[in-house]
TORBA-74444 format. One record per atom (N, C-alpha, C): residue number from 1; residue in three letters; chain; atom name; x, y, z. Coordinates in nm, 4 decimals. Layout:
<sites>
SITE   nr  rest  kette  atom         u         v         w
SITE  NUM   ALA      A    CA         X         Y         Z
...
</sites>
This chain:
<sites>
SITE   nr  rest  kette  atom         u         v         w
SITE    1   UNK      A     N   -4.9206   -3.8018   -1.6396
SITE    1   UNK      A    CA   -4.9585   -3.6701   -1.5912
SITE    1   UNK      A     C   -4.8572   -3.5682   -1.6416
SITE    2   UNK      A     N   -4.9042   -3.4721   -1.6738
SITE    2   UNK      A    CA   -4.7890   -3.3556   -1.7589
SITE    2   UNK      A     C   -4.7450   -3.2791   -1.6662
SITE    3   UNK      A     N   -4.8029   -3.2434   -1.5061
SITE    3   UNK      A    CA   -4.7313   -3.1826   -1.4079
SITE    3   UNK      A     C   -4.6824   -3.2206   -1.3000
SITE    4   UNK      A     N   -4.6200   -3.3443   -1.3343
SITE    4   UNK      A    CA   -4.5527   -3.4589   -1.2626
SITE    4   UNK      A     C   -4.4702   -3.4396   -1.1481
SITE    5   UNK      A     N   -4.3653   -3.3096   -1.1636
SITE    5   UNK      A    CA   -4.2539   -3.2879   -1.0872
SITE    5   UNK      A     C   -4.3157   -3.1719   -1.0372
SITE    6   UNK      A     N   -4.4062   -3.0721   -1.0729
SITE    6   UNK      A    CA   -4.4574   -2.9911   -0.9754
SITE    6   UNK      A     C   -4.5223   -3.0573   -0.8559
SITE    7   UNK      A     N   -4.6401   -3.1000   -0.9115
SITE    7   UNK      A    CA   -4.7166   -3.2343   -0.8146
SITE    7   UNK      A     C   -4.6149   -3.3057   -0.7300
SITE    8   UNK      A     N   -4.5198   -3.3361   -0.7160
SITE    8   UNK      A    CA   -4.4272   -3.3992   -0.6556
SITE    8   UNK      A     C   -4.3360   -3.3062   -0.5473
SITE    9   UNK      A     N   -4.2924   -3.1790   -0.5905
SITE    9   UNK      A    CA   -4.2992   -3.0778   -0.5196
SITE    9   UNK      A     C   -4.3982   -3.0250   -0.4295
SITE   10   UNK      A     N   -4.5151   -2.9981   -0.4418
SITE   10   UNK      A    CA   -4.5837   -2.9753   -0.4157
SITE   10   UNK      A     C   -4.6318   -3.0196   -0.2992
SITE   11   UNK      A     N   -4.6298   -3.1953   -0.3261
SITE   11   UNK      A    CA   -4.6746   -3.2930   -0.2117
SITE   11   UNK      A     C   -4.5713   -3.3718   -0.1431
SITE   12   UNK      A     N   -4.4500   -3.2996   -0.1909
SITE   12   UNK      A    CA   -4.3224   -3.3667   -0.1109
SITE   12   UNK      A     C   -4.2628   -3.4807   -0.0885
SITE   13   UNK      A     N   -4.3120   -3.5353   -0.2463
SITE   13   UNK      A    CA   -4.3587   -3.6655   -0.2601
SITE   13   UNK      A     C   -4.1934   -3.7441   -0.3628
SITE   14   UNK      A     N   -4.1049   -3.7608   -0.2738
SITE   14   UNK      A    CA   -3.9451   -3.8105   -0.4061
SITE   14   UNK      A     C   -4.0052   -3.9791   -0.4881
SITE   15   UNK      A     N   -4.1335   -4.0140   -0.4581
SITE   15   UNK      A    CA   -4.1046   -4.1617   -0.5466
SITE   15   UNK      A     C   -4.1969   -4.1099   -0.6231
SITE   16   UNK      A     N   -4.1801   -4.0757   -0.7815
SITE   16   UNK      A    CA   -4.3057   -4.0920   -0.9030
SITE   16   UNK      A     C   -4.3498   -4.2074   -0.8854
SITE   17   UNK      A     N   -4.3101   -4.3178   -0.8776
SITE   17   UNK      A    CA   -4.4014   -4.4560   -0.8639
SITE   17   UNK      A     C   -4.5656   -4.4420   -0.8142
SITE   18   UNK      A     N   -4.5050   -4.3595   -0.6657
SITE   18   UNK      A    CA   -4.6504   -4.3207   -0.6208
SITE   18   UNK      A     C   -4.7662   -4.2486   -0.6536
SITE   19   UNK      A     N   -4.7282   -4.1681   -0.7423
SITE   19   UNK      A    CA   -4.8031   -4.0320   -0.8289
SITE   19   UNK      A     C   -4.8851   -4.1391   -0.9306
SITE   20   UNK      A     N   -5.0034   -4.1749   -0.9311
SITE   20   UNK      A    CA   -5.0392   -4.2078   -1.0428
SITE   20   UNK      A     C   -5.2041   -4.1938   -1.0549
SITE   21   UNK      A     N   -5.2551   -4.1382   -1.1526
SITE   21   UNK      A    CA   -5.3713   -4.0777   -1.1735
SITE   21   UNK      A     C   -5.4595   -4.0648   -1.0717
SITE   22   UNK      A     N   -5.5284   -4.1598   -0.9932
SITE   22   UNK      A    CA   -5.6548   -4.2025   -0.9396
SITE   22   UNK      A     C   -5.5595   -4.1973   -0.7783
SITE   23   UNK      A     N   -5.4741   -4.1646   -0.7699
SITE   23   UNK      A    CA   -5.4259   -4.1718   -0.6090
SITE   23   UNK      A     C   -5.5078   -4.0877   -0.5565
SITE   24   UNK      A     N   -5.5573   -4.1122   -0.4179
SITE   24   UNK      A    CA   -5.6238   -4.0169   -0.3650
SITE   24   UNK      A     C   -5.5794   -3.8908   -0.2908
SITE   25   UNK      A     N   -5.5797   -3.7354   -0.2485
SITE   25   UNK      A    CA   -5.4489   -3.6729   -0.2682
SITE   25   UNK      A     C   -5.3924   -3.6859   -0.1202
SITE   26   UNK      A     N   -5.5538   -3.7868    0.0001
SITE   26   UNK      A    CA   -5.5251   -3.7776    0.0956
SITE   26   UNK      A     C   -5.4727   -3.8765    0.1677
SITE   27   UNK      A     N   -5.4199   -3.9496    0.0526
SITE   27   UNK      A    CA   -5.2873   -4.0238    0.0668
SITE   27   UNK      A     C   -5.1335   -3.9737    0.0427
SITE   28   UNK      A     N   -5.1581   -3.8673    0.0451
SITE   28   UNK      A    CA   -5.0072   -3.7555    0.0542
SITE   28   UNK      A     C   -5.0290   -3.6242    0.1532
SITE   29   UNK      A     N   -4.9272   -3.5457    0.1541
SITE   29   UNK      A    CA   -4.9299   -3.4360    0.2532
SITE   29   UNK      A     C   -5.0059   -3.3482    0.2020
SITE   30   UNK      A     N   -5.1521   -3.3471    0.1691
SITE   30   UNK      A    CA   -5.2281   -3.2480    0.0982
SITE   30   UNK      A     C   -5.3077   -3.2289    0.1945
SITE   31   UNK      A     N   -5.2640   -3.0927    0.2783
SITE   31   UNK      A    CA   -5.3039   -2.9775    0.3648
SITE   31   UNK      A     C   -5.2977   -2.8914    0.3582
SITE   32   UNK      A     N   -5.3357   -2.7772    0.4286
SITE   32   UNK      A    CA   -5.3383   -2.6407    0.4687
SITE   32   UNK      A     C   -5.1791   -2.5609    0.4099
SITE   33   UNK      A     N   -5.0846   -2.6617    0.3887
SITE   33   UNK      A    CA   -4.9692   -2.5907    0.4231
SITE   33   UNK      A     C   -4.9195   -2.6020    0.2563
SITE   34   UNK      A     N   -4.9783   -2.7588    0.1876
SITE   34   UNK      A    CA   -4.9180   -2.7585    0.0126
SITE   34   UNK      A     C   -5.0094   -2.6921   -0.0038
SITE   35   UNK      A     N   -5.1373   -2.6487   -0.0157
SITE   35   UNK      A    CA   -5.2193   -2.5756   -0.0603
SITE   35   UNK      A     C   -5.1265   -2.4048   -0.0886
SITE   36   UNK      A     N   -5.1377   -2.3530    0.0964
SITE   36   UNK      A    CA   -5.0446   -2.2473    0.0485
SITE   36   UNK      A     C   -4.9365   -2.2492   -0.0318
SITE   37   UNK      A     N   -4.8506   -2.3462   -0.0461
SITE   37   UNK      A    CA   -4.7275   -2.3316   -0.1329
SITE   37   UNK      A     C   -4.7926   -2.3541   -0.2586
SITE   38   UNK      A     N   -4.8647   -2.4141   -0.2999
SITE   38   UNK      A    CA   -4.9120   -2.4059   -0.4431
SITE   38   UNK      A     C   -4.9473   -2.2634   -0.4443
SITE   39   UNK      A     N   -5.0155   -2.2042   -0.3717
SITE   39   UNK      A    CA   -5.0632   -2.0961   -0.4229
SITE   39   UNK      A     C   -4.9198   -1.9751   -0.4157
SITE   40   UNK      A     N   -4.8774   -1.9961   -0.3296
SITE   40   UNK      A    CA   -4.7429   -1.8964   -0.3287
SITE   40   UNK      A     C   -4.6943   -1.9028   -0.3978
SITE   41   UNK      A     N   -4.6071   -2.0493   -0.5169
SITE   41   UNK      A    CA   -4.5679   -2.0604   -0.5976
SITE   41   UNK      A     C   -4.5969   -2.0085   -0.7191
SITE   42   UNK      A     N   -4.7764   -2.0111   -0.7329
SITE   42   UNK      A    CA   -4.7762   -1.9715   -0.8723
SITE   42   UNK      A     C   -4.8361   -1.7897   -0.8498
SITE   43   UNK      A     N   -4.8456   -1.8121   -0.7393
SITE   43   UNK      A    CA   -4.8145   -1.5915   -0.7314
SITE   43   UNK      A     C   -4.6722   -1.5509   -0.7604
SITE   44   UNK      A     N   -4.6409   -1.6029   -0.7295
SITE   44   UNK      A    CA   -4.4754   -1.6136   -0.7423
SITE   44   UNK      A     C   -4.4072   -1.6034   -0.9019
SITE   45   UNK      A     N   -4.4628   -1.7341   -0.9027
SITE   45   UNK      A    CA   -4.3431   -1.7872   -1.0652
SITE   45   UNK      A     C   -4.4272   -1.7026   -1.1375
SITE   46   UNK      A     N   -4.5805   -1.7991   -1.1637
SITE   46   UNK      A    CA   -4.6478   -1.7224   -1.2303
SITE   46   UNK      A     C   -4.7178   -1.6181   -1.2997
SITE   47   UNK      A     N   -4.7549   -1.5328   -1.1638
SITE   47   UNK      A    CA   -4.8296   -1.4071   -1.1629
SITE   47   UNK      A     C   -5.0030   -1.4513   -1.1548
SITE   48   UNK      A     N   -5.0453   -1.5836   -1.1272
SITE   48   UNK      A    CA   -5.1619   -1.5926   -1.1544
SITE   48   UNK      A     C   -5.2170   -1.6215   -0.9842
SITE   49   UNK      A     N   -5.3320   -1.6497   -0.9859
SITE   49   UNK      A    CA   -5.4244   -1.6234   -0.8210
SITE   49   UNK      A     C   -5.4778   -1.7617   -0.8890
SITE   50   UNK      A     N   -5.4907   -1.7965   -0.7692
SITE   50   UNK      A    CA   -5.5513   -1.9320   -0.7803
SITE   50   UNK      A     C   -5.7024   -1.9211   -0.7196
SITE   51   UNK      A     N   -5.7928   -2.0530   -0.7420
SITE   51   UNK      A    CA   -5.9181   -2.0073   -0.6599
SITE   51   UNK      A     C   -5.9394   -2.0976   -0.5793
SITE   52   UNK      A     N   -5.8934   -2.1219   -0.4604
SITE   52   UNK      A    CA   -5.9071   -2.1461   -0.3610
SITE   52   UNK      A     C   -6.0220   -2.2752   -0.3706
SITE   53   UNK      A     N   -6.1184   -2.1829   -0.3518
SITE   53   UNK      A    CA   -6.2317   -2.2770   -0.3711
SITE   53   UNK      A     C   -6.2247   -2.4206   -0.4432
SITE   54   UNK      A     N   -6.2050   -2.3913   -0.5813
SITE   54   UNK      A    CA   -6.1705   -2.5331   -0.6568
SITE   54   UNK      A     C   -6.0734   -2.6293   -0.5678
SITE   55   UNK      A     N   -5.9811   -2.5667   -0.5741
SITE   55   UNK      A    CA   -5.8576   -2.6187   -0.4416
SITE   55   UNK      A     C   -5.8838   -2.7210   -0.3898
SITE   56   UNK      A     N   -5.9786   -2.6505   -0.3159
SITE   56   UNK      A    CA   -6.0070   -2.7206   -0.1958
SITE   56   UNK      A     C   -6.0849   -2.8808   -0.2263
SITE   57   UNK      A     N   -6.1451   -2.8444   -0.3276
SITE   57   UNK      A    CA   -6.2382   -2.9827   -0.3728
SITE   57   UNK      A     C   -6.2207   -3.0714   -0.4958
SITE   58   UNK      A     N   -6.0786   -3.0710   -0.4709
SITE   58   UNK      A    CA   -5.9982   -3.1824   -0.5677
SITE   58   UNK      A     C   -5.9936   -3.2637   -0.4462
SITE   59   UNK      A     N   -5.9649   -3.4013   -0.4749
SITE   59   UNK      A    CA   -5.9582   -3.5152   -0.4569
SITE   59   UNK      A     C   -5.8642   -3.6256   -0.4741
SITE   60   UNK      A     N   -5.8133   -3.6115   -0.6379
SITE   60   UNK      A    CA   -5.7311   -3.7297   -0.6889
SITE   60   UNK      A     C   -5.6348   -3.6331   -0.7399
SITE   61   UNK      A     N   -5.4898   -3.7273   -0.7924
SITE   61   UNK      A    CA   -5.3759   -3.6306   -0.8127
SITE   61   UNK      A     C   -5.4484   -3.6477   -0.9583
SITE   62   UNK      A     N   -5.5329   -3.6791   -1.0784
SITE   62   UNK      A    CA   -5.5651   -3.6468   -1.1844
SITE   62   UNK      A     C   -5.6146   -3.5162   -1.1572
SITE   63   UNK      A     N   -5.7354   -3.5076   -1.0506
SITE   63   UNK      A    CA   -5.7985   -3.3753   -1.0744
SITE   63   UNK      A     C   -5.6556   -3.2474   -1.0283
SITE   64   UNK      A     N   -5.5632   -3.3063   -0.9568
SITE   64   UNK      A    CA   -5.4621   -3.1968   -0.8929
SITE   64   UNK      A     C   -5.4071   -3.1626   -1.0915
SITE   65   UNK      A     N   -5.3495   -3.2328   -1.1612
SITE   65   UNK      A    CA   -5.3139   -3.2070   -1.2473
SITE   65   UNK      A     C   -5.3674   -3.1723   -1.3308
SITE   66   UNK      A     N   -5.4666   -3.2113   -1.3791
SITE   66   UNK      A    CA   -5.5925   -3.0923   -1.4471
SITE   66   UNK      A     C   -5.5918   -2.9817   -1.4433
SITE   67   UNK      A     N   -5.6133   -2.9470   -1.2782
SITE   67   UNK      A    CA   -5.6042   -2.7914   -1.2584
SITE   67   UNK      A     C   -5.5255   -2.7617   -1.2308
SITE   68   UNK      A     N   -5.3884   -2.7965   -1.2369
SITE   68   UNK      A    CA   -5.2607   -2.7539   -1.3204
SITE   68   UNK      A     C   -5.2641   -2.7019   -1.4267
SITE   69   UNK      A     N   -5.3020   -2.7598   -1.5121
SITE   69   UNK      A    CA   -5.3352   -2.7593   -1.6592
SITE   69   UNK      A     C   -5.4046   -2.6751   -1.6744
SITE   70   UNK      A     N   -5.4873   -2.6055   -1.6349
SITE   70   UNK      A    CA   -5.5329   -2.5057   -1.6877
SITE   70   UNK      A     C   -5.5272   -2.3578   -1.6356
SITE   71   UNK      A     N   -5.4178   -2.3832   -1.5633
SITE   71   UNK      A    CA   -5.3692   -2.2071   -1.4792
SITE   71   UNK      A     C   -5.2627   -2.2431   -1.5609
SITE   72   UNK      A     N   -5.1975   -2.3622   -1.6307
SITE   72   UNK      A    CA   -5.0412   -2.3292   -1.6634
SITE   72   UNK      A     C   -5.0753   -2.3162   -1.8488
SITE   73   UNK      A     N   -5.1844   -2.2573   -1.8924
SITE   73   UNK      A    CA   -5.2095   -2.2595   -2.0233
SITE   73   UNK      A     C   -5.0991   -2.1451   -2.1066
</sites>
């Protein structure tokens, strides 16, 4: 995964072992609260708005990093 240590931030997650494609995300702290910090973060660092919507209907840390991948183009 190419946004390995964000994703890990994100989900508050210190073992990469655990991060691996097909994990499901609701096998980590993926709530109401990493959601906002993802999005704060990249208003923040970034300057970009996230859409919520998509957000919400990821599933696996592949799809989390995907759409990484394409706000961090």
């Amino acid at each position: 995964m190419k946004n390995i240590k964000l994703i890990q931030k994100i989900l508050g997650e210190k073992n990469k072992k655990k991060l691996i494609k097909k994990a499901n995300l609701e096998e980590f702290v993926w709530d109401s609260m990493a959601m906002i910090s993802l999005i704060t973060l990249f208003k923040e660092k970034y300057k970009k708005n996230i859409n919520v919507n998509k957000l919400r209907s990821l599933k696996t840390l592949e799809d989390l990093d995907n759409y990484l991948k394409s706000y961090l183009k």
